[in-house]
Residue frames as a rotation matrix with the C-alpha (Angstrom) as fourth column:
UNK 1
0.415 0.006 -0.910 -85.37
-0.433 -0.878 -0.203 -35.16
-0.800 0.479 -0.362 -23.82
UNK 2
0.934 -0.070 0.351 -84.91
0.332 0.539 -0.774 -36.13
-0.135 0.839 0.526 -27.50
UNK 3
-0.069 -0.984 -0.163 -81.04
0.523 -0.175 0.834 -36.13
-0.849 -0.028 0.527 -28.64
UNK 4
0.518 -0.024 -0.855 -80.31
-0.652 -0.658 -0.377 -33.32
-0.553 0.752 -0.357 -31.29
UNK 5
0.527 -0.096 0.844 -79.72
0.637 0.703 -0.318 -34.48
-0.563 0.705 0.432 -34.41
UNK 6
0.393 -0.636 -0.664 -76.37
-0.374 -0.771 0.516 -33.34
-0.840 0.045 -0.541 -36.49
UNK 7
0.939 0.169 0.300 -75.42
0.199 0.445 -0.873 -33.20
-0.281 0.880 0.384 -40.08
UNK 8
0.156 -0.981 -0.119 -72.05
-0.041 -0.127 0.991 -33.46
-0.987 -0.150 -0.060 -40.59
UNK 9
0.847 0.307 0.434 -70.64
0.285 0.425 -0.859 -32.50
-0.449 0.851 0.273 -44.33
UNK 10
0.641 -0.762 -0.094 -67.30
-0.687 -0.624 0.371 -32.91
-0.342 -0.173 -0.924 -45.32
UNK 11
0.880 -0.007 -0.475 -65.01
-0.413 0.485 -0.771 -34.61
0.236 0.874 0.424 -48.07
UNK 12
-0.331 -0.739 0.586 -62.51
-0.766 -0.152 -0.624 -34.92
0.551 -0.656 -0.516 -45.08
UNK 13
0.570 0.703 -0.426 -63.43
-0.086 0.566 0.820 -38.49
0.817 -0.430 0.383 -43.92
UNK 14
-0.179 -0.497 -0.849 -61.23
0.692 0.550 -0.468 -38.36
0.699 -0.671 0.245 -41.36
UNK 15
-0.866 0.180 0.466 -62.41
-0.338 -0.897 -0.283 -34.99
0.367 -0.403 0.839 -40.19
UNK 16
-0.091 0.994 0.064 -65.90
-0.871 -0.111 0.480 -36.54
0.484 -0.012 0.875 -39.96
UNK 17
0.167 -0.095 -0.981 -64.70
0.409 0.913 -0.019 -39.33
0.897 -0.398 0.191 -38.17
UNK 18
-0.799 -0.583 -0.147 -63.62
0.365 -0.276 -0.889 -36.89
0.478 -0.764 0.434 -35.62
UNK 19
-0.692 0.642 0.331 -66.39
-0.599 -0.766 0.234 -34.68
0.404 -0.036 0.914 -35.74
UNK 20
-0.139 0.358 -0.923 -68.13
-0.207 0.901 0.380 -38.23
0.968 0.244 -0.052 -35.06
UNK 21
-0.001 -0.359 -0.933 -66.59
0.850 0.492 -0.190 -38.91
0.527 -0.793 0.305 -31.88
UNK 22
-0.990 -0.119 0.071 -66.65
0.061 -0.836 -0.545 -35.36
0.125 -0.536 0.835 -30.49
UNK 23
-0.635 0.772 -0.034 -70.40
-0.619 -0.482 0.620 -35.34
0.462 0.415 0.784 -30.97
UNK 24
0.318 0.316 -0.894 -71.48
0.396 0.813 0.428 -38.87
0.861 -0.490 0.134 -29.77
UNK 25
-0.465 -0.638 -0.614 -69.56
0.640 0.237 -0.731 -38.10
0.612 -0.732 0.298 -26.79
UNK 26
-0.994 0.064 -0.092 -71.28
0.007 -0.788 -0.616 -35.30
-0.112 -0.613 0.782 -26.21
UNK 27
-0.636 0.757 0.153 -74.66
0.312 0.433 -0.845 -36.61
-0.706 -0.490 -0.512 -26.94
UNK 28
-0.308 0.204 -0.929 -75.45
-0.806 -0.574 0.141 -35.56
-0.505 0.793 0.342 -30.01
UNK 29
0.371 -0.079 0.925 -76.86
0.463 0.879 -0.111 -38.19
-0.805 0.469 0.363 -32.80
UNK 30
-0.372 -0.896 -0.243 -74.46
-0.103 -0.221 0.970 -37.83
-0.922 0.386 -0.010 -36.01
UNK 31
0.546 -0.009 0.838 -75.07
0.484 0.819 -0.307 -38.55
-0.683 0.574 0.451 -39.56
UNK 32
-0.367 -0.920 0.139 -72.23
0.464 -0.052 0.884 -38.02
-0.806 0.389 0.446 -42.18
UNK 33
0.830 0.012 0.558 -72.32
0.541 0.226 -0.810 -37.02
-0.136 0.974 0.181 -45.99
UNK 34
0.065 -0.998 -0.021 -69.17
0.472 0.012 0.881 -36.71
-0.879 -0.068 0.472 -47.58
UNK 35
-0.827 -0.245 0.507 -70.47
0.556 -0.497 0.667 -34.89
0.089 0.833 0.547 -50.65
UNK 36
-0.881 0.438 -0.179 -73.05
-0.422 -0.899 -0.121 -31.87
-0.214 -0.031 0.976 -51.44
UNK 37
-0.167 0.931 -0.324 -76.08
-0.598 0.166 0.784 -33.89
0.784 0.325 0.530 -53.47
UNK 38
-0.305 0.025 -0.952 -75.64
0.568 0.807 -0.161 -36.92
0.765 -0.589 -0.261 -50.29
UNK 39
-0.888 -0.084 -0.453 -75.72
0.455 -0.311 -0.834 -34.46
-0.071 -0.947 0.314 -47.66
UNK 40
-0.779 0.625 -0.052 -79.01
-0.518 -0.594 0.616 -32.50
0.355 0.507 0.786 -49.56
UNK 41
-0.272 0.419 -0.866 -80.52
-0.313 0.813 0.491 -35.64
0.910 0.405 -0.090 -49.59
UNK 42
-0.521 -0.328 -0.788 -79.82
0.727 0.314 -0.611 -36.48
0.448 -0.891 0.074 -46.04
UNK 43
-0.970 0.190 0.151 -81.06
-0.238 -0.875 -0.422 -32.77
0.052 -0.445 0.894 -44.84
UNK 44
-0.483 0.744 -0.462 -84.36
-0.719 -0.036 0.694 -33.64
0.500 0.667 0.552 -46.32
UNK 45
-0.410 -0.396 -0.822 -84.48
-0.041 0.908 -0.417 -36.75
0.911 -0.137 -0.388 -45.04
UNK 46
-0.367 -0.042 -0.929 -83.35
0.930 0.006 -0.367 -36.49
0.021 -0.999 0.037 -41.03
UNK 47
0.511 0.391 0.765 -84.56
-0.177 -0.823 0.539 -32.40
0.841 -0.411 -0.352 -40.79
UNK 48
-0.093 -0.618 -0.780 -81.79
0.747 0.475 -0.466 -32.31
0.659 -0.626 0.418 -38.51
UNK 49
0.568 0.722 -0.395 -81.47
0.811 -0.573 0.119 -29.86
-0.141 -0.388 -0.911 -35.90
UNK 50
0.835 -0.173 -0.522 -78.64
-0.255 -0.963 -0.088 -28.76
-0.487 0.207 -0.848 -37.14
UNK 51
0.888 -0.373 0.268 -76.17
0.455 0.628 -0.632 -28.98
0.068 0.683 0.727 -40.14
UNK 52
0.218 -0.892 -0.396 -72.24
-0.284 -0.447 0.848 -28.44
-0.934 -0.072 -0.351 -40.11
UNK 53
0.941 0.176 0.288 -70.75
0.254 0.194 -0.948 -27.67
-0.223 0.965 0.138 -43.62
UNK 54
-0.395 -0.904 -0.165 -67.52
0.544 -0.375 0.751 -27.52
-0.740 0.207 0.640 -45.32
UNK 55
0.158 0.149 -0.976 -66.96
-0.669 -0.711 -0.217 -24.88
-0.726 0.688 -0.013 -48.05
UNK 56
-0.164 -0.466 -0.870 -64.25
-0.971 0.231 0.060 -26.50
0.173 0.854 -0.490 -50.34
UNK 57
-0.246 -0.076 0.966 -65.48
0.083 0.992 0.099 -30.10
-0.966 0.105 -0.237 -51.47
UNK 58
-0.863 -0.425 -0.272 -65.31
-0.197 -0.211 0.957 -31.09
-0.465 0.880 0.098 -54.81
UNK 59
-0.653 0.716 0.246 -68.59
0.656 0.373 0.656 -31.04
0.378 0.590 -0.714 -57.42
UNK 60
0.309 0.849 0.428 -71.15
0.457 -0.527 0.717 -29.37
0.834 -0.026 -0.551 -55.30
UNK 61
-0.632 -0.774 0.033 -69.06
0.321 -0.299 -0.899 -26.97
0.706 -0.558 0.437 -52.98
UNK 62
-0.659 0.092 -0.747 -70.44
0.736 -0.128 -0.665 -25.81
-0.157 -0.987 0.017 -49.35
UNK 63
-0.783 0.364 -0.505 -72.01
-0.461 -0.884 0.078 -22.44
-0.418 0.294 0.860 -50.75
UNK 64
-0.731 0.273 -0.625 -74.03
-0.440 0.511 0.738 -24.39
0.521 0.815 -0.254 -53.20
UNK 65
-0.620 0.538 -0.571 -75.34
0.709 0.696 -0.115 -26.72
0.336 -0.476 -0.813 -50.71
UNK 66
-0.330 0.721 -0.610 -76.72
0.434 -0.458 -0.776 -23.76
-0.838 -0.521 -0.162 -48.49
UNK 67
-0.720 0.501 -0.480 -78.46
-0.694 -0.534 0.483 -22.32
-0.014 0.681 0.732 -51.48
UNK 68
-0.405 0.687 -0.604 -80.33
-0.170 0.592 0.788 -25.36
0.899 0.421 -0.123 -52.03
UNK 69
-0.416 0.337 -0.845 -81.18
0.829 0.523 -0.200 -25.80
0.374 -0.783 -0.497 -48.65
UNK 70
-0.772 0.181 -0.610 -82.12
-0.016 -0.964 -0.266 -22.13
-0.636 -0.196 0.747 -47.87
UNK 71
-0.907 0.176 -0.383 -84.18
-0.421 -0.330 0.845 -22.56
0.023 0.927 0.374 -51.18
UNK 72
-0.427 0.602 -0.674 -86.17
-0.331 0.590 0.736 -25.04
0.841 0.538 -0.052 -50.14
UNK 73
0.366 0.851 0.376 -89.41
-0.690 -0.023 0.724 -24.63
0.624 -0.525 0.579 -47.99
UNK 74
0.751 0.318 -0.579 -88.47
-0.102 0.922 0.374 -28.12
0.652 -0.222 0.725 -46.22
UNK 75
0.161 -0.786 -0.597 -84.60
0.970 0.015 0.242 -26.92
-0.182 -0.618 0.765 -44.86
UNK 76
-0.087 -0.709 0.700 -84.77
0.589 -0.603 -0.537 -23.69
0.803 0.366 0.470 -44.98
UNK 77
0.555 0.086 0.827 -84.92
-0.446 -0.809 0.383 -23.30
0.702 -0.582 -0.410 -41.25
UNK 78
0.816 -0.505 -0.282 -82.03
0.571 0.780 0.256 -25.50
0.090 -0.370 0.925 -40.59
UNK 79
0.557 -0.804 -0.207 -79.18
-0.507 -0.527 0.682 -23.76
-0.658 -0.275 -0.701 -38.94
UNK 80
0.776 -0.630 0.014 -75.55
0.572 0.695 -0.435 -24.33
0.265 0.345 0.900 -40.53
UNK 81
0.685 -0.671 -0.284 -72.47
-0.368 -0.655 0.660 -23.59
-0.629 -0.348 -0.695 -39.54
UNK 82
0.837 -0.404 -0.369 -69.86
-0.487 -0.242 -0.839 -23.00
0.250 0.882 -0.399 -42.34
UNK 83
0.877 -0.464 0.123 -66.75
0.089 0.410 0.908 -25.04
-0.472 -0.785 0.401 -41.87
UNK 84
0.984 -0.098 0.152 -63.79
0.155 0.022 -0.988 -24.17
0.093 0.995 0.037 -43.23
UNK 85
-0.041 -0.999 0.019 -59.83
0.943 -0.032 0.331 -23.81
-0.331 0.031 0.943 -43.94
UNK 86
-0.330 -0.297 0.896 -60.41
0.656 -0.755 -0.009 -20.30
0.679 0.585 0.444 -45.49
UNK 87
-0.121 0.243 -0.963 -60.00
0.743 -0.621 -0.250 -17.52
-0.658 -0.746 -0.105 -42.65
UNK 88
-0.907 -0.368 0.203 -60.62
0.418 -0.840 0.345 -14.66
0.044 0.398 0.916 -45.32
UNK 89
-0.870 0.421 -0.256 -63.09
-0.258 -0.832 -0.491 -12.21
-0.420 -0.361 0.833 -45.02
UNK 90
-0.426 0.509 -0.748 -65.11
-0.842 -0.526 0.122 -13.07
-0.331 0.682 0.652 -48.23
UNK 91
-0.578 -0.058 -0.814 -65.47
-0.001 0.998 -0.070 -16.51
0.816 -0.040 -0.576 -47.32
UNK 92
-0.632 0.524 -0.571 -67.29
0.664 -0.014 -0.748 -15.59
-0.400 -0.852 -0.339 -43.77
UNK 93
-0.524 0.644 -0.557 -69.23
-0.612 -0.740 -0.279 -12.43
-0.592 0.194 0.782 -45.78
UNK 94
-0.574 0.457 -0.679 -70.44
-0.577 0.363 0.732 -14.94
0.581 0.812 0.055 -48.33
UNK 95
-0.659 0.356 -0.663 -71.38
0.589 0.792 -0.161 -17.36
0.467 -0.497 -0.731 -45.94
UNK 96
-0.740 0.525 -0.421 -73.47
-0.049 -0.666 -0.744 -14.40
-0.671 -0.530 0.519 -43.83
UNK 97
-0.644 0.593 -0.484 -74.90
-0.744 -0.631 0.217 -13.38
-0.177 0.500 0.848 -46.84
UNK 98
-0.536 0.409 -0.738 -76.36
-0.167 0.806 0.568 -17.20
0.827 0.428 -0.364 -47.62
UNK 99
0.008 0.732 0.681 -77.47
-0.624 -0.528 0.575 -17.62
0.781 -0.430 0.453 -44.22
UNK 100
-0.187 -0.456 -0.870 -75.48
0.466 0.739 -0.487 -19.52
0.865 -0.496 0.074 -42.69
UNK 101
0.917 0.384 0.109 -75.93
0.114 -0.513 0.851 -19.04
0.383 -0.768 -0.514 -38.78
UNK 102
0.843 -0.505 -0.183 -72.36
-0.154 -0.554 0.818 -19.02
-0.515 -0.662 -0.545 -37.97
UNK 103
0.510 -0.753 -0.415 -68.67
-0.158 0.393 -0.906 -19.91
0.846 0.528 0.081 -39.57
UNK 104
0.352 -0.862 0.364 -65.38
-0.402 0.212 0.891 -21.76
-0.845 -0.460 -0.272 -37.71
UNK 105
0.454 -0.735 -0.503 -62.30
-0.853 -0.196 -0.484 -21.92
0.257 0.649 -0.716 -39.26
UNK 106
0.901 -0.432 -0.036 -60.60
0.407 0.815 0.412 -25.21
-0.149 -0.386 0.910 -39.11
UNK 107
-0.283 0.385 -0.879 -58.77
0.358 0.892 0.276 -26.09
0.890 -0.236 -0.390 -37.35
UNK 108
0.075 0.547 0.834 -60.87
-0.525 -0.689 0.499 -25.89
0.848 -0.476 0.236 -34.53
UNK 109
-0.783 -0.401 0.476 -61.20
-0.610 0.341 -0.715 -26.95
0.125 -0.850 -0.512 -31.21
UNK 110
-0.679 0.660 -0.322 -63.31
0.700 0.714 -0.010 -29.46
0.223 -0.232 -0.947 -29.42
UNK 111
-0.612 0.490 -0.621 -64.34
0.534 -0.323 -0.781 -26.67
-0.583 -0.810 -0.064 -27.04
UNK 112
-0.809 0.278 -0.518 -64.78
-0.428 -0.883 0.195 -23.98
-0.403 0.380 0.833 -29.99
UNK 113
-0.640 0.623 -0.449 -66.92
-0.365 0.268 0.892 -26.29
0.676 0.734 0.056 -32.06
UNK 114
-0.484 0.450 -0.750 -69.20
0.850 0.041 -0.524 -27.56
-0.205 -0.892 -0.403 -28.30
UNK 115
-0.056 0.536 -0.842 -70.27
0.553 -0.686 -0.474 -24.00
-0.831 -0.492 -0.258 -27.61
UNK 116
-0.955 -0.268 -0.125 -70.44
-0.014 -0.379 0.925 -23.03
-0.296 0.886 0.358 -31.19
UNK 117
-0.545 0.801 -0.247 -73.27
0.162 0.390 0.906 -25.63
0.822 0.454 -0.342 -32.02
UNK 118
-0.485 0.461 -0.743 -74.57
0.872 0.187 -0.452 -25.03
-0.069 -0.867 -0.493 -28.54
UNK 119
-0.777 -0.051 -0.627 -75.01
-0.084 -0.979 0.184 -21.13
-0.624 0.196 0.757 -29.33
UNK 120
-0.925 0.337 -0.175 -77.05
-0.264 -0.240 0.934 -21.65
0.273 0.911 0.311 -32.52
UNK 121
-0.380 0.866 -0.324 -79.22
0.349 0.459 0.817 -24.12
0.857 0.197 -0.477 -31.25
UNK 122
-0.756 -0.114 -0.645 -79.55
0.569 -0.602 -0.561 -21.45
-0.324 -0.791 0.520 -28.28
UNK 123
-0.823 0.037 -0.567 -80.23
-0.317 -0.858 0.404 -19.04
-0.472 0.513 0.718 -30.47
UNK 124
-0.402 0.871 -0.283 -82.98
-0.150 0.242 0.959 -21.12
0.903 0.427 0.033 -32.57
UNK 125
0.072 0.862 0.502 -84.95
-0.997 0.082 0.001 -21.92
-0.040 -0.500 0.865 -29.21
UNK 126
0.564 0.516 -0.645 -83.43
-0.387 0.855 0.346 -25.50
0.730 0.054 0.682 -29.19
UNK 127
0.222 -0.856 -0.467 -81.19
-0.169 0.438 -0.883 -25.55
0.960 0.275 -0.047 -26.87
């Protein structure tokens, strides 16, 4: 069976170093971008099977990204799950409304963020 492929995006390189090592371990393949137009690029690209996003990075913020990737014919049936420091409401309603398939609040667990990305790609029929 082919290893799922994860997009990790997040101006937190030390977060994505984690996110790294939680993922390998668990058999995932990884790849990084630390900003919105890199990580675009990258979607395109790998057509992962599925993309984790922060909100708050600087220049092209989390929201942004899933627009452009929702927009376009090529990712716009890539799950994403929203990552973020902001537990407020209008931060998880915005993210619904874009189409994100889920949100986790950082910080998270190992376990929460496991059966998180398991779920989705459940839920899409890859999992």
């Amino acid at each position: 069976m082919m290893k799922k492929t994860i997009l990790a995006v997040d101006d937190d390189e030390e977060l994505l170093g984690l996110l790294e090592h939680i993922l390998l371990d668990s058999d995932y393949q990884i790849h990084t971008a630390t900003n919105g137009k890199d990580a675009l690029k990258l979607a395109r690209k790998l057509q992962p099977d599925l993309i984790l996003l922060d909100i708050l990075m600087p220049g092209m913020n989390g929201y942004e990204v899933l627009e452009e990737l929702k927009r376009d014919d090529d990712t716009a049936m890539i799950p994403v799950i929203m990552l973020s420091g902001l537990n407020d409401e209008r931060s998880k309603v915005k993210s619904a409304e874009l189409y994100s398939e889920s949100y986790l609040t950082k910080p998270f667990t190992t376990t929460e963020l496991l059966s998180k990305i398991e779920e989705v790609l459940r839920r899409r029929g890859g999992g």
